[in-house]
VOTOR-545536 format. One record per residue (C-alpha): x, y, z; residue in one letter; residue number from 1. Coordinates in nm, 4 decimals, decimal comma. Last residue first. Layout:
<kekol <X Y Z> "a" NUM>
...
end
This chain:
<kekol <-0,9896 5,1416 -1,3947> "x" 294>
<kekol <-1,0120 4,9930 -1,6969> "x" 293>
<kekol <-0,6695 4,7849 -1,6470> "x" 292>
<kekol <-0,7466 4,7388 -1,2527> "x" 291>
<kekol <-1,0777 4,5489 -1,3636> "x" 290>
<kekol <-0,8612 4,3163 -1,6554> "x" 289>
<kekol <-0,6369 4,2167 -1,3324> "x" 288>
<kekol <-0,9193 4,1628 -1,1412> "x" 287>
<kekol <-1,1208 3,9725 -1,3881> "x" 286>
<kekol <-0,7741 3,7900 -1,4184> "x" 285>
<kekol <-0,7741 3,6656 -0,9841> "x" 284>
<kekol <-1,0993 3,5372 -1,0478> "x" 283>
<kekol <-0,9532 3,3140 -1,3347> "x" 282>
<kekol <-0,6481 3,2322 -1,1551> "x" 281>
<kekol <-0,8411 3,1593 -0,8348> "x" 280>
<kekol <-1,0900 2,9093 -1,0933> "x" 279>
<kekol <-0,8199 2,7450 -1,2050> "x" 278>
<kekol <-0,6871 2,6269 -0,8157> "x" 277>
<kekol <-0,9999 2,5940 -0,6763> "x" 276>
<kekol <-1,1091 2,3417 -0,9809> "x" 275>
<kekol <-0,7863 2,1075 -0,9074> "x" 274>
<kekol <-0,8091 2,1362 -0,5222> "x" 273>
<kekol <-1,1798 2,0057 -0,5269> "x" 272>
<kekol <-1,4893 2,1865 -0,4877> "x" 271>
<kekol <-1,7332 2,1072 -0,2717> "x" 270>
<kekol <-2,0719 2,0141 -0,4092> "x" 269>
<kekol <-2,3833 2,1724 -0,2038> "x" 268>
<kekol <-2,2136 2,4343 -0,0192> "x" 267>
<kekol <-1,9175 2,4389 -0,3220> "x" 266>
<kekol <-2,1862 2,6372 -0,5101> "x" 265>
<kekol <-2,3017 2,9121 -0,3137> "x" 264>
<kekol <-1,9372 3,0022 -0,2948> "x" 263>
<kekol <-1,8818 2,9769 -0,6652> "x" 262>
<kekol <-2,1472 3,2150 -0,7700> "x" 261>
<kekol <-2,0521 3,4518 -0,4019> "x" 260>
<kekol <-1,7098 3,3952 -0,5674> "x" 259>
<kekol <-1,7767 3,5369 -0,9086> "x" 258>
<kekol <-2,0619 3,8280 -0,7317> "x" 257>
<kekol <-1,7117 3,9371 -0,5856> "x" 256>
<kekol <-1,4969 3,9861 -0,8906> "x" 255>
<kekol <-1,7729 4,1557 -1,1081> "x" 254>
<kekol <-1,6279 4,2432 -1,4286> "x" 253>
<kekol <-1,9628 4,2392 -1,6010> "x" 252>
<kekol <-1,8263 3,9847 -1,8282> "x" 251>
<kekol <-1,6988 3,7873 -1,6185> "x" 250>
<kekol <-1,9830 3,7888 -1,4205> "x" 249>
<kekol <-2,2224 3,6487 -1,6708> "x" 248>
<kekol <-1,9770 3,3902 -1,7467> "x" 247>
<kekol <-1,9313 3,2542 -1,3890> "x" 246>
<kekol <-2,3480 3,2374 -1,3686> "x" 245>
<kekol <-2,3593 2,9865 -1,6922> "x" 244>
<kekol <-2,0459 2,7721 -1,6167> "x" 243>
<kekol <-2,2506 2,7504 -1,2518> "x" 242>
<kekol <-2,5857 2,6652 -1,4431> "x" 241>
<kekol <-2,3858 2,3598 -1,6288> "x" 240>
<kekol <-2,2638 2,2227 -1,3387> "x" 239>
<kekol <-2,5831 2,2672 -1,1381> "x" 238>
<kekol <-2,7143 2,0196 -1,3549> "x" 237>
<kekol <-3,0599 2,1164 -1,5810> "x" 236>
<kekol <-2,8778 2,2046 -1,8732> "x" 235>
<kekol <-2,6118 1,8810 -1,8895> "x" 234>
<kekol <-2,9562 1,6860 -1,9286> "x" 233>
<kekol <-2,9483 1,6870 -2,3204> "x" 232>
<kekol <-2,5655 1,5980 -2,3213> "x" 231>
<kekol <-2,3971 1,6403 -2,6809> "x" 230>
<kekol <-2,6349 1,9124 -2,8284> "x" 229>
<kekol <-2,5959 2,0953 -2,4146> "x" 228>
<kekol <-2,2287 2,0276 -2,4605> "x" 227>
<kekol <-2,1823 2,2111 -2,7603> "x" 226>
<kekol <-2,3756 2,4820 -2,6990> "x" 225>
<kekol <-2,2064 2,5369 -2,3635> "x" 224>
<kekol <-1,8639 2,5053 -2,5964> "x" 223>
<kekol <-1,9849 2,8331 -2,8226> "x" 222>
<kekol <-2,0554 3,0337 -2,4736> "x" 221>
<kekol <-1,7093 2,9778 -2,3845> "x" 220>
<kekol <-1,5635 3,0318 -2,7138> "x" 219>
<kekol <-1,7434 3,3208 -2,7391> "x" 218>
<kekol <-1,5849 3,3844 -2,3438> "x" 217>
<kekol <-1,2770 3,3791 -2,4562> "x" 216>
<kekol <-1,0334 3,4691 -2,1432> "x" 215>
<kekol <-0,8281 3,1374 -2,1633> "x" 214>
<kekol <-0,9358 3,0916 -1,8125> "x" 213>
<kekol <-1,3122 3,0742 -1,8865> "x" 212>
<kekol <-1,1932 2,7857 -2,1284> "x" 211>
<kekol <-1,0519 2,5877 -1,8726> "x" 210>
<kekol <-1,3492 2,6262 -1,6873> "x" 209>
<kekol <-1,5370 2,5155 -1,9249> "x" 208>
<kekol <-1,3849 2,2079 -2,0125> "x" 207>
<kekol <-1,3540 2,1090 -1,6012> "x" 206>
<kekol <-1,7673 2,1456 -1,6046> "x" 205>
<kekol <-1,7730 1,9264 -1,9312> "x" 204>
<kekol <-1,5755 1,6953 -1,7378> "x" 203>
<kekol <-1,7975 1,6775 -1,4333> "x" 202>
<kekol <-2,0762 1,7049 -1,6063> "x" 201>
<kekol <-1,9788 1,3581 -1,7858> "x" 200>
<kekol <-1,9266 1,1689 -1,5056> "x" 199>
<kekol <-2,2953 1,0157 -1,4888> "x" 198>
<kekol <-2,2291 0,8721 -1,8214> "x" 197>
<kekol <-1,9415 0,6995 -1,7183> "x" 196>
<kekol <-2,0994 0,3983 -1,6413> "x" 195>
<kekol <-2,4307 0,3756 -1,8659> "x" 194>
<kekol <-2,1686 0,4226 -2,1664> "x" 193>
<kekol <-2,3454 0,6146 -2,4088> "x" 192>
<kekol <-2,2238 1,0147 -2,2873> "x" 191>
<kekol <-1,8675 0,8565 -2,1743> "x" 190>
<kekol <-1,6617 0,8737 -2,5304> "x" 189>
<kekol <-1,8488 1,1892 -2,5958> "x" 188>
<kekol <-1,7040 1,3210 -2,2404> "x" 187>
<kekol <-1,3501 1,1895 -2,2375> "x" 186>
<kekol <-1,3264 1,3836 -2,5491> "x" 185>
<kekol <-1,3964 1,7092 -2,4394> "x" 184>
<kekol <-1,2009 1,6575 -2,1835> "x" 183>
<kekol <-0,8801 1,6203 -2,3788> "x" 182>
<kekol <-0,9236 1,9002 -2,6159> "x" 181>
<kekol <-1,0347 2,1206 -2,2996> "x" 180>
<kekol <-0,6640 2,0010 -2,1074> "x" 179>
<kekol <-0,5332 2,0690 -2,4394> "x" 178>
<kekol <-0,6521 2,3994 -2,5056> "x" 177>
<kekol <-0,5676 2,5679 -2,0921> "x" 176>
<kekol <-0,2139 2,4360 -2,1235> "x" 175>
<kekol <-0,1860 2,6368 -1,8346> "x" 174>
<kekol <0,0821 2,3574 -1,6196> "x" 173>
<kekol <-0,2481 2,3077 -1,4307> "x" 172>
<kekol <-0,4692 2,2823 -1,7443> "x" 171>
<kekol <-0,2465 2,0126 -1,8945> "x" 170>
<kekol <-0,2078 1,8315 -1,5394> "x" 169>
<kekol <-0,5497 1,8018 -1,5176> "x" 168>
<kekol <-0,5600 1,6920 -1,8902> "x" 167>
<kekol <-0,3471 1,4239 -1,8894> "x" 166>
<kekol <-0,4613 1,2502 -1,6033> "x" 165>
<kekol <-0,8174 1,2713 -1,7443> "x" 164>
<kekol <-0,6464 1,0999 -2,0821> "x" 163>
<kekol <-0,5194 0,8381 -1,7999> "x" 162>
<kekol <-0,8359 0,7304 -1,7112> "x" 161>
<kekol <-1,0256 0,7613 -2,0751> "x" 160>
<kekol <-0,7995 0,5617 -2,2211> "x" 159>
<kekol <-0,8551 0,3118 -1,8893> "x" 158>
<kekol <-1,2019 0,3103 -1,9860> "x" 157>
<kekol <-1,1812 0,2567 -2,3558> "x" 156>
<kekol <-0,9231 -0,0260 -2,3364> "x" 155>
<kekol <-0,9677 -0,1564 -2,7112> "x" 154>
<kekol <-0,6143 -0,1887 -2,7698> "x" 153>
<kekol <-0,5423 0,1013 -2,9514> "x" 152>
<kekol <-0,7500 0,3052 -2,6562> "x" 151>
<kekol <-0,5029 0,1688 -2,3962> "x" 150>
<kekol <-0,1808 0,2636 -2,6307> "x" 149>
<kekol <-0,3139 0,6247 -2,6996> "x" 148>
<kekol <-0,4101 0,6747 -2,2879> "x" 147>
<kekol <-0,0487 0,5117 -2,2357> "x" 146>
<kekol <0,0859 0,7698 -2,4568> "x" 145>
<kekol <-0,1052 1,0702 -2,3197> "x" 144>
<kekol <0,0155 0,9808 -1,9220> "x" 143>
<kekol <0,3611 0,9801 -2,0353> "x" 142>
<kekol <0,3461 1,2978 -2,2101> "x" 141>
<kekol <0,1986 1,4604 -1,9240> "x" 140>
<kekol <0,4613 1,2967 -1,6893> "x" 139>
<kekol <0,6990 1,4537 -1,8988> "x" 138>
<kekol <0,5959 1,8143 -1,8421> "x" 137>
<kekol <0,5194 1,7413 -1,4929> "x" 136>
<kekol <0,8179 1,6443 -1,3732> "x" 135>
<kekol <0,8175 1,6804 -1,0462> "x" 134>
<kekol <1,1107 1,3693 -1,0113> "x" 133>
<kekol <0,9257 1,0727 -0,7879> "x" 132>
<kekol <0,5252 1,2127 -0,7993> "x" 131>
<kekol <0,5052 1,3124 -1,2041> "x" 130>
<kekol <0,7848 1,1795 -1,3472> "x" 129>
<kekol <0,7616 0,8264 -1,1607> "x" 128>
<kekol <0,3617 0,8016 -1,2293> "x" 127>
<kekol <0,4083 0,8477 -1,5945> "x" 126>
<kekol <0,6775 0,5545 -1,5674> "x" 125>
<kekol <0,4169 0,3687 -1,3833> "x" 124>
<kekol <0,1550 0,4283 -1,6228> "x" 123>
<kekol <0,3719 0,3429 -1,9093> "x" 122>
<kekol <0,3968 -0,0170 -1,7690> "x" 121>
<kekol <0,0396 -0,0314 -1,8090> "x" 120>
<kekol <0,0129 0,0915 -2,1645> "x" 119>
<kekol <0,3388 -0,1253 -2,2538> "x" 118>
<kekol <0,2198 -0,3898 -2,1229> "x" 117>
<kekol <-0,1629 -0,3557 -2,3098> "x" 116>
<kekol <0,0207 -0,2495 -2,6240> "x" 115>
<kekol <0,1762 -0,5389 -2,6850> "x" 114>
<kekol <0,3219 -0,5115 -3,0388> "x" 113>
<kekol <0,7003 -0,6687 -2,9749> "x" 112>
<kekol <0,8188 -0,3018 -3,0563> "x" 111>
<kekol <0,5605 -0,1842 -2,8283> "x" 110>
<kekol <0,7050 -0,3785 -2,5218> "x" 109>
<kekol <1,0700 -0,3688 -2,6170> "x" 108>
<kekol <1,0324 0,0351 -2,6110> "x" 107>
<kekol <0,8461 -0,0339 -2,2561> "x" 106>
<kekol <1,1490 -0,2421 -2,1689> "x" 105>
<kekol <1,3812 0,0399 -2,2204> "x" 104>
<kekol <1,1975 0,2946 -2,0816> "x" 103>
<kekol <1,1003 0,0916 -1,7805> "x" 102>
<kekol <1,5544 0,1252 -1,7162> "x" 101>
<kekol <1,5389 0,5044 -1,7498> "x" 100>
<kekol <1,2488 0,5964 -1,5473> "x" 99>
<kekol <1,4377 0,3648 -1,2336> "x" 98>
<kekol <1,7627 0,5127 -1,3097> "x" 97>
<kekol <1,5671 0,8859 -1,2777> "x" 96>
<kekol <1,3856 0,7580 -1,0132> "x" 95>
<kekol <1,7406 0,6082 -0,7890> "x" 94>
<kekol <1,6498 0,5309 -0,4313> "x" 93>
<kekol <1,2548 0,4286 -0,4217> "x" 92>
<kekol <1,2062 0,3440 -0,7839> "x" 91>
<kekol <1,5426 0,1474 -0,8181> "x" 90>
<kekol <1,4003 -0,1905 -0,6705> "x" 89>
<kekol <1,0733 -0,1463 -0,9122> "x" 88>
<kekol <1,2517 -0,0701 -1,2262> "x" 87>
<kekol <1,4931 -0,3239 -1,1820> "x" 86>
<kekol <1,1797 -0,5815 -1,1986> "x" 85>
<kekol <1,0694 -0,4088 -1,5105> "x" 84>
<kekol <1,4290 -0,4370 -1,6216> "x" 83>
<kekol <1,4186 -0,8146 -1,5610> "x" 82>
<kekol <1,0557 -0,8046 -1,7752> "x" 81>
<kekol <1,1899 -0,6606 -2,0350> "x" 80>
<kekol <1,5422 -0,9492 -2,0392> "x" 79>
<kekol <1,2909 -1,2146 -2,1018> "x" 78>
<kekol <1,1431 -1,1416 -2,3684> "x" 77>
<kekol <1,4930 -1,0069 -2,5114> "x" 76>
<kekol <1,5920 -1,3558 -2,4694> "x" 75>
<kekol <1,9256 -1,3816 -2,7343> "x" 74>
<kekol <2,1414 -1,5676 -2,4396> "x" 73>
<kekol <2,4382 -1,3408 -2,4834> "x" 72>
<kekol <2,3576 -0,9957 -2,5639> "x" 71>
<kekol <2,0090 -1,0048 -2,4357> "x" 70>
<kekol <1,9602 -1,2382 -2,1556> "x" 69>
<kekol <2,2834 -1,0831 -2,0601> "x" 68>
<kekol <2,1813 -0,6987 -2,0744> "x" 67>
<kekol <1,8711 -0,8240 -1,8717> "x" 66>
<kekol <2,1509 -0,9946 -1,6118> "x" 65>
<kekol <2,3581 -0,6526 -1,5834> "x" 64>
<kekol <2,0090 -0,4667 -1,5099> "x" 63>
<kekol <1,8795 -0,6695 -1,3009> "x" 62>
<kekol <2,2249 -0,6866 -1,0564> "x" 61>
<kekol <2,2692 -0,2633 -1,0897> "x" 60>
<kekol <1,9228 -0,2471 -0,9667> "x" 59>
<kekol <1,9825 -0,5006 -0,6699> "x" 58>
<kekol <2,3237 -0,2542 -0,6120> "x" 57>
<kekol <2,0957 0,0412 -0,5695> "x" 56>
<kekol <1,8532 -0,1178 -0,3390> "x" 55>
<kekol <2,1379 -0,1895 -0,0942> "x" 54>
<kekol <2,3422 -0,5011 -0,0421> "x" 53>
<kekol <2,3621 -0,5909 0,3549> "x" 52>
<kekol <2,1560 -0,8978 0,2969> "x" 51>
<kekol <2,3326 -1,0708 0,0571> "x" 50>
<kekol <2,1832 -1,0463 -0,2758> "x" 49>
<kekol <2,0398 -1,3540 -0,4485> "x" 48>
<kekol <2,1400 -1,5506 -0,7454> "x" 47>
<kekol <2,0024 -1,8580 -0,7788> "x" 46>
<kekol <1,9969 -2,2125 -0,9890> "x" 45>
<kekol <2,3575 -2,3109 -0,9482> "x" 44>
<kekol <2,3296 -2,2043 -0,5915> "x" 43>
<kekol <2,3884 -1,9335 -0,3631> "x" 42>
<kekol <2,5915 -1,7697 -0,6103> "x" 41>
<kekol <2,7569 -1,4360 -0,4413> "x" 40>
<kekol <2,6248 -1,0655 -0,5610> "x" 39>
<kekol <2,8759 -0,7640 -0,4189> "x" 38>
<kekol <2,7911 -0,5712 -0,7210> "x" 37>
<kekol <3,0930 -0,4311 -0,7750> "x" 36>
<kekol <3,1242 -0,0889 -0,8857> "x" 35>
<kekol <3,2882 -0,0358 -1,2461> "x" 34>
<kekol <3,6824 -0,0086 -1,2978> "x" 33>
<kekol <3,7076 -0,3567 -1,4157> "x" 32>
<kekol <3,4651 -0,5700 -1,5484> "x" 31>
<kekol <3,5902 -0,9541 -1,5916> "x" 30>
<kekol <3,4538 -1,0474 -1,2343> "x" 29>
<kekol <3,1043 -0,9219 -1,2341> "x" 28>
<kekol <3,0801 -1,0526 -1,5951> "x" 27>
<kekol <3,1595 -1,4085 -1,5284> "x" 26>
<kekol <2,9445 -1,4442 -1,2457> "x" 25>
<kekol <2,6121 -1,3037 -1,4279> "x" 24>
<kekol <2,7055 -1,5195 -1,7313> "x" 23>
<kekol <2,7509 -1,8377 -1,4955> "x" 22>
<kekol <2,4197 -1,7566 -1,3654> "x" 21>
<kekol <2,2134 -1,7432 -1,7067> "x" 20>
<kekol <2,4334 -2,0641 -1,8196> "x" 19>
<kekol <2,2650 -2,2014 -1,5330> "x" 18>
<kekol <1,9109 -2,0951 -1,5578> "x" 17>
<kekol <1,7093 -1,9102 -1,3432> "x" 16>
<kekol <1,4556 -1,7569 -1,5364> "x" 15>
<kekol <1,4372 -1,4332 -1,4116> "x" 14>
<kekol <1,2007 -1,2903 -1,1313> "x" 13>
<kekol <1,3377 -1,4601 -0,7881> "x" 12>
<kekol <1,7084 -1,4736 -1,0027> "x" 11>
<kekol <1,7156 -1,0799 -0,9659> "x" 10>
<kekol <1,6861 -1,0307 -0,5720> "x" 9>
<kekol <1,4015 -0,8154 -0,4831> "x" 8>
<kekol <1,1767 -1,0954 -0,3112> "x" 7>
<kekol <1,4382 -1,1724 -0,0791> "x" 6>
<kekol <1,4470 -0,8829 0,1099> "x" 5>
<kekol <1,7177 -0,6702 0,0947> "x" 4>
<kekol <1,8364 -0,4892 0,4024> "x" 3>
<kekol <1,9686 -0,1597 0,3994> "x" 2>
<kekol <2,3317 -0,0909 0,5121> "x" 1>
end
């Protein structure tokens, strides 16, 4: 059995209040047919776990005392933050329990009108889909509704943080016009602020690569424009020359003068796993669109 450290048992994070404790007792005795949760009352003031309970059964313990504090001691305050706290004790051993219970207290979150803990909590649920359970689809969705909830309160940089998120996985699941929607606005929200201004190649460069993979190169060559009006020293960046040189051999159909262009590049800036994996796909198209005239 696995060790629980005292830190994870519910009454450390909950108020511990008596009628609180005899509510947790009552109920683990009264239930039949479910799994017991093996919790004994050290005290009238505590509830902890003895030490051969496992992370599962601490979960089960939050989550029966937050369905207390809410059916029977009306603190629904209180009963969010319990299944934040089961949340973290079911993230290693259960994710899907653990995406389910933050859920819940993220919908008590917004419902109360604070944004800011539900933004943040959001993070970590967007974080559990996308490392925890591979779910990338979802994880995109979670990462776009914290970056809504930081922006509606005010948080313009971590907006912008988790929008990013958004967006690489976007392009990466080939969601090629969201990832560029998303981008695109990262980098008028950055151009003024004297931070994130110097970040702004790098997202116009991610735009245009995602549109290079749709295969529209006028819409490549339109967004340039764009970001040149928007940027006035996005021309003179290698960023911008490299969109430049990958179009030109596009549309000559030139596979190999597209990696000597990207080559050359990534000798001075080395490209990361995100732009080597669009930019195969794209190289890997002109060769699919040579073989076609061929």
């Amino acid at each position: 059995m696995l060790g629980i450290r005292r830190s994870l048992t519910p009454m450390t994070y909950i108020r511990p209040t008596k009628r609180l404790a005899a509510h947790l007792v009552a109920s683990a005795s009264s239930v039949e047919g479910q799994r017991s949760t093996r919790m004994r009352l050290i005290s009238t003031h505590k509830l902890r776990t003895p030490s051969e309970c496992r992370s599962r059964e601490a979960g089960l313990a939050f989550e029966k005392a937050a369905s207390i504090q809410t059916q029977n001691l009306n603190e629904p305050d209180d009963a969010a933050n319990t299944l934040t706290e089961a949340f973290k004790v079911y993230r290693k051993s259960d994710p899907e329990d653990a995406a389910r219970v933050l859920s819940s207290a993220i919908q008590h979150y917004v419902l109360k009108g604070n944004l800011r803990r539900a933004a943040t909590q959001q993070q970590h649920l967007a974080e559990v889909y996308e490392v925890e359970l591979g779910d990338t689809k979802k994880a995109l969705e979670a990462y776009e509704k914290a970056a809504e909830w930081f922006d509606g309160d005010n948080a313009e940089a971590l907006a912008n943080k988790h929008y990013l998120k958004a967006a690489d996985l976007a392009a990466l699941e080939g969601d090629y016009y969201k990832a560029i929607e998303h981008y695109e606005r990262i980098g008028r929200s950055s151009i003024n602020n004297n931070l994130m201004k110097w970040s702004v190649k790098d997202y116009f460069l991610k735009a245009g690569i995602c549109h290079l993979a749709t295969n529209d190169l006028v819409a490549a060559n339109r967004a340039l424009e764009n970001y040149r009006d928007i940027d006035t020293t996005f021309a003179s960046t290698r960023e911008h020359q490299l969109l430049v040189d990958l179009i030109q051999t596009i549309e000559a159909g030139d596979q190999e003068a597209f990696a000597d262009k990207l080559f050359q590049f990534d000798q001075l800036s080395k490209l990361d796993k995100w732009k080597t994996t669009l930019l195969l796909r794209i190289k890997n198209s002109i060769e699919e669109q040579g073989e076609d005239f061929s």
